[in-house]
N, C-alpha and C positions, 0 to 999 in steps of 0.2 A: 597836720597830724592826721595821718590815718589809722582807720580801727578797723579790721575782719572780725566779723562776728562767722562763726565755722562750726563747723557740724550740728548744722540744723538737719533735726530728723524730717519736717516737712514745712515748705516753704512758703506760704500764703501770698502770693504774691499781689492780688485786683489786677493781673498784668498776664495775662496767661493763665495756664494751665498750673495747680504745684507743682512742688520741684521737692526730692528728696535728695539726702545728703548732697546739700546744698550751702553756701555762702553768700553773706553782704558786706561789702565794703561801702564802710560810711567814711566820707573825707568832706571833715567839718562838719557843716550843718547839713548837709546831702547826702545823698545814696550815690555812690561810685560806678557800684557795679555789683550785679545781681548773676549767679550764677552755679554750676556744680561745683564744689569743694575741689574737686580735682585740677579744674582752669581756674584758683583761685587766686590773685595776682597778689604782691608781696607787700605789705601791710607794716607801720612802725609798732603794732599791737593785735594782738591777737586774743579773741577770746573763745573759747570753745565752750557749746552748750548741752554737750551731753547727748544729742539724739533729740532734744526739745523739739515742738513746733515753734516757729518762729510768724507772726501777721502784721501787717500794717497796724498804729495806736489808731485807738477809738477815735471815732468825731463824733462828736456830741453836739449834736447842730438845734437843741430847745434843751434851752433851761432859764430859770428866773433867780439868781444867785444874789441880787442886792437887795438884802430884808435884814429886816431884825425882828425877833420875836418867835412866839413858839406856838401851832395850833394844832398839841398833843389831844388835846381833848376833845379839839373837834373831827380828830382822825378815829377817836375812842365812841365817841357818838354816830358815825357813820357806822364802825363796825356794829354797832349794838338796833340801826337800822333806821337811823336818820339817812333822806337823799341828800346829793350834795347838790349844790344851787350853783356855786362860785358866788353867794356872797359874804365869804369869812376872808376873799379879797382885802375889803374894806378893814380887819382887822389888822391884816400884815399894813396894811398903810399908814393906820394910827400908830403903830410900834416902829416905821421905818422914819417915819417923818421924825418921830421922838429921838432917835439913833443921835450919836454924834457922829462923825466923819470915820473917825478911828474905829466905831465901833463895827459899822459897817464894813471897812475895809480888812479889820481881822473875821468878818463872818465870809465874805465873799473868798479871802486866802484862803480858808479852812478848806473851803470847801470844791475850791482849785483845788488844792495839796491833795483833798478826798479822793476824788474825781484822779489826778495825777495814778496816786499807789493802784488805783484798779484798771489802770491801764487809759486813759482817755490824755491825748497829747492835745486835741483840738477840742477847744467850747468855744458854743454861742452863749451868751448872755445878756438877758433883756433887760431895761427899765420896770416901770410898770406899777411899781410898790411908793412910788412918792405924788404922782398926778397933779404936783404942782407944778408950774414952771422951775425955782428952785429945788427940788429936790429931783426932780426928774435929770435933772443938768447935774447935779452932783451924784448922782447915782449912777451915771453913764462915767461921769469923768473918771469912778473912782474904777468901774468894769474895765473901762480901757487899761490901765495900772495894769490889769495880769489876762488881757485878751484883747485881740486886734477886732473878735467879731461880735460886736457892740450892737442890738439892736433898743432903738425911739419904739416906748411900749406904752407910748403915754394915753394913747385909746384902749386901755386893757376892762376900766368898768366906769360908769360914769360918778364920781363923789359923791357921796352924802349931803340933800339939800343944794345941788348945783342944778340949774336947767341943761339938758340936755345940748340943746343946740348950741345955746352961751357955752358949752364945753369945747362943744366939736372945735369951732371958732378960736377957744384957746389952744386945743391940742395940734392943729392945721397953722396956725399964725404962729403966736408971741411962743408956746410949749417946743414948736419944733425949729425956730429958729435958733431956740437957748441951747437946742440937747444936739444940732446936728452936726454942729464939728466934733463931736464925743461917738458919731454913729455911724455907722458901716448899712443899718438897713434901719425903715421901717416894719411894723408890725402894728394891724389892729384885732382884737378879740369879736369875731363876729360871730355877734349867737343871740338867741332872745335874753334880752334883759339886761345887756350889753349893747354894742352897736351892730344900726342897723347898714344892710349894701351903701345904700347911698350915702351915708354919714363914714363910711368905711372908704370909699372910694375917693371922698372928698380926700380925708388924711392922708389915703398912699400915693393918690398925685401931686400934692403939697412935698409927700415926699419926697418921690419922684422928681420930683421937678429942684427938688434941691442936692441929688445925685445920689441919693441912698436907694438902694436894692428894696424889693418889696418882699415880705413875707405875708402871712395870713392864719390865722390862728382861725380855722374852719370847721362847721360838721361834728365838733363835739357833744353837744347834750341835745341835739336832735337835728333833724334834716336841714337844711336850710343853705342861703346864696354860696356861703365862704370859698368853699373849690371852685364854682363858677367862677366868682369874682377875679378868685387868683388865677387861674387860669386865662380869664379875657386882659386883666393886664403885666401879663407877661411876669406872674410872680416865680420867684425860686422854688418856694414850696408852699405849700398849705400843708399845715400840722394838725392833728388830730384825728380826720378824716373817719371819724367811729360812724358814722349813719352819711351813708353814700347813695344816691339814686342810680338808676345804671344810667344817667346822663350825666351826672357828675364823673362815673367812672371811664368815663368815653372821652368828656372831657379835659382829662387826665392822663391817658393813656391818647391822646393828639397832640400832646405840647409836652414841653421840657419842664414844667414845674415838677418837683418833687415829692411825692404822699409821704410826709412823716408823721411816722407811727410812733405813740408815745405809751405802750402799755404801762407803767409805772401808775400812770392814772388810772385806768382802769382798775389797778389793784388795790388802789389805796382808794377808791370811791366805789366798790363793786360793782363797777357798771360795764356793758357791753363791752367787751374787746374787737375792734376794727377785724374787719377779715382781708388779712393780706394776702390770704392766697385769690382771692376773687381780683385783686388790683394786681398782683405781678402776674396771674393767666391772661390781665385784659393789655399787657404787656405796659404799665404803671413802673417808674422808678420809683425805688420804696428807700426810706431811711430808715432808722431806730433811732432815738434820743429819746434820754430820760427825762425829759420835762421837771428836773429839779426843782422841787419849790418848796415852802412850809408846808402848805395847806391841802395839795392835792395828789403831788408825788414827790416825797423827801426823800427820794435817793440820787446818788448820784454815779450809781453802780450799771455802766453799761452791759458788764458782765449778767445783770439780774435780769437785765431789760432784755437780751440774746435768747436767755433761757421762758421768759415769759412768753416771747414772741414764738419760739419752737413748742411750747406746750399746747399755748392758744390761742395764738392767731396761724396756725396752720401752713407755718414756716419750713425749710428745713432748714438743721443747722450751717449749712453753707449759706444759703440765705439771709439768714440772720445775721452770720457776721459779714456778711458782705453790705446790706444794709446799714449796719454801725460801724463802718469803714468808710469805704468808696460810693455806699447812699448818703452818709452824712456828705462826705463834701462835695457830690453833685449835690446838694440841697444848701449850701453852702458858696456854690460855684465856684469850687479850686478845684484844681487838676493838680496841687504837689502835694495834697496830704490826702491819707484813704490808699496807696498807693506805694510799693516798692518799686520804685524803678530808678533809673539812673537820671539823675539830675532831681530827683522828689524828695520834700524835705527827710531827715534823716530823721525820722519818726518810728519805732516799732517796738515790737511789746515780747517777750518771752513767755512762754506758757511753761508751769510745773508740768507740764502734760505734753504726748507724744502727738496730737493733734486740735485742731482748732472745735472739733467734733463735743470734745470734754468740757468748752464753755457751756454747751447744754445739756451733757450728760452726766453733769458732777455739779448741779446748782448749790449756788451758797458755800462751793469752795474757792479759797483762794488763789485760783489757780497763775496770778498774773507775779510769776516769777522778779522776771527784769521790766524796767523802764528804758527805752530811750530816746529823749527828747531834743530835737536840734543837734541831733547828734553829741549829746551828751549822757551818760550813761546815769539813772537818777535813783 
C-alpha cells in the first residue's frame, strides 16, 4: 500500500535544500520518494495538505519516562526560590520502586501517547528511578514494550544509606548484567554529589564491553569532567552541557559525540540555559530533547523545547528544528529517522501552519496537525 501525501506548502526535508509545492510517497513503513508535486508518481491513496508545511517527526533522544509519583510541589518550591540539587531523585525512587508493573506501564504509555499527539515518532528512554537490580530490570523491560532506545540509568544517584563504592560494584556487575538484554545504551549522571570520572568511566566500559552504546549525563549544575569523559570514550552524546570550558567546547566540536540540549530544565529549575550558539559557531552537533521526567523537566512537548531553545539559547528557528530532528538521531546514531528521504523510516509530522518557522513563532500553540508514524497515519 502506497500513500502521496501532496501539496505540501514547504518541505523540510534534513536532505537538502526545502522544497515547495512539494510531495512524499510513503510505501509501508518508508519514504519512497521525495520530490515536486508535479513528478509525483502514482499512489493507491492520496492525501492532500492544504499548502501545509510538512518536517521529519521529532527525536527525542533524553527522557526519563519510567516513574511513578508526582513532585508538583517541589516544582512549586523551586519557583517560590528553592535551588534545585537533584536530590528529590530519591523521591521518584521511593514511589517507583512502590509502583506495580501495570502501574508503571500505563504511566510510561501515557506518556508515549503525549509525546506521540505533539509530534515525536522517536524516544529515548532511561532507567534510573528503581537503582535496584530488580527494578532497574523491570523498568527497562517494561520501556522496551513501546521503544527500541532503552538506555541502563542505574548510576543516575547513589541510594540512601548505600556506600558509594559498594554501588558502583553493583551498578558495573550484578545491576548491568540484569538490565542489559532490556538496553540499547548505557548512561551515568556525572556531577557533584552524584558520580564521580572515574566511578563513571568504570560503569560505561562495563558497558561497553557488554555491547551497549555510551551516553553521559554531563556539565549540568556546574563545570566539571562529563563532556571530556564522553568525548575520550567515544560516547554518542553528553546531555546537558549548561557550564562548558572552551576545552570542553573544543572537545566537542573534534569528535562525533552529540551536545544535547535539554532546555525543559532550565525552565522548570530556573537555572542557566546552555548557549548553543557558542557550540554550533565552534561547529558542535547539537540536539534538542526534552529531558521528560517528574522532578526536573515534566514535559514532553518538543514543540516547547524548539521554542525555548529560539528565545534563549540563541538558536534560530531552523536550527532548533533541525536539532530535534536530525540532531536527535545523530545523538541517537540512526541515519533512517530525523530525515525524509527515500528509503528512511516513514516518520513525519504536519504543521497547522505554512512553515516550520511557526513552531517558534506561535509557542504553546497546537500547531502539530497530522501524525505519521511507520508509515501509518495516527
Amino acid at each position: 500500500m502506497t500513500l502521496l501525501i501532496d501539496d505540501i506548502g514547504e518541505l523540510l526535508t534534513n536532505d537538502g535544500p526545502p522544497l515547495s509545492n512539494a510531495a512524499v510517497l510513503v510505501d509501508g513503513e518508508r519514504i519512497g520518494w521525495v520530490g515536486p508535486s508535479a513528478k509525483a508518481p502514482a499512489a493507491d491513496r492520496r492525501v492532500g495538505v492544504d499548502g501545509a508545511a510538512v518536517l521529519p517527526g521529532f527525536v527525542d533522544s533524553h527522557a526519563h519516562l519510567v516513574f511513578a509519583g508526582d513532585r508538583a510541589a517541589e516544582f512549586a518550591a523551586r519557583m517560590a526560590g528553592e535551588p534545585y540539587t537533584g536530590g528529590g531523585i530519591r523521591t521518584t525512587v521511593a514511589a517507583t520502586r512502590a509502583a506495580s508493573d501495570n502501574d508503571l506501564r500505563r504511566n510510561v504509555t501515557r506518556l508515549v501517547t503525549e509525546a506521540r499527539r505533539q509530534g515525536t515518532t522517536t524516544i529515548e528512554t532511561k532507567s534510573g528511578y528503581g537503582l535496584s537490580v530488580d527494578d532497574e530490570a523491570r523498568s527497562l523491560r517494561i520501556a522496551r514494550e513501546l521503544t527500541a532506545e532503552t538506555t541502563f540509568l542505574g548510576a543516575h544517584v547513589v541510594p540512601a544509606g548505600v556506600d558509594p563504592d559498594a554501588y558502583v560494584d553493583l551498578v558495573r556487575g550484578p545491576m548491568l548484567a540484569a538490565c542489559a538484554a532490556y538496553a540499547k545504551w548505557v548512561d551515568v549522571f556525572v556531577e557533584r554529589g552524584a558520580f564521580d570520572a572515574e566511578q563513571a568511566r568504570e560503569i560505561l566500559i562495563a558497558g561497553a564491553k557488554l555491547g551497549l552504546g555510551l551516553r553521559v549525563h554531563a556539565n549540568q549544575l556546574g563545570p566539571g569532567p562529563g563532556v571530556r569523559l564522553a568525548v575520550e570514550l567515544g560516547a554518542a552524546s553528553a546531555d546537558h552541557c549548561t557550564h562548558l570550558s572552551d576545552s570542553d567546547v573544543d572537545a566537542l566540536a573534534g569528535s562525533p559525540t552529540v551536545a544535547t540540549l535539554l532546555p525543559g530544565a532550565e525552565f522548570s529549575t530556573r537555572s542557566a540555559y546552555p548557549d548553543a550558539r557558542r557550540l554550533i559557531d565552534a561547529g558542535v552537533t547539537v540536539a534538542l530533547a526534552t529531558d521528560c521526567n517528574p522532578g526536573s523537566s515534566y514535559t514532553s512537548s518538543m514543540p516547547f523545547c524548539i521554542a525555548l531553545a529560539v528565545r534563549e539559547m540563541k538558536m534560530t528557528p531552523t536550527e532548533a528544528v533541525h536539532a530535534a530532528t536530525a540532531g536527535g538521531a545523530r545523538a541517537l546514531r540512526r541515519d533512517d529517522v530525523g530525515v525524509l528521504r527515500a528509503g528512511a523510516r516513514a516518520d513525519l509530522i504536519v504543521l497547522d501552519a505554512p512553515s516550520h518557522l511557526h513552531l517558534a513563532y506561535r509557542p504553546g500553540v497546537p500547531l502539530i496537525r497530522t501524525v505519521l508514524h511507520n508509515g501509518v497515519l495516527q
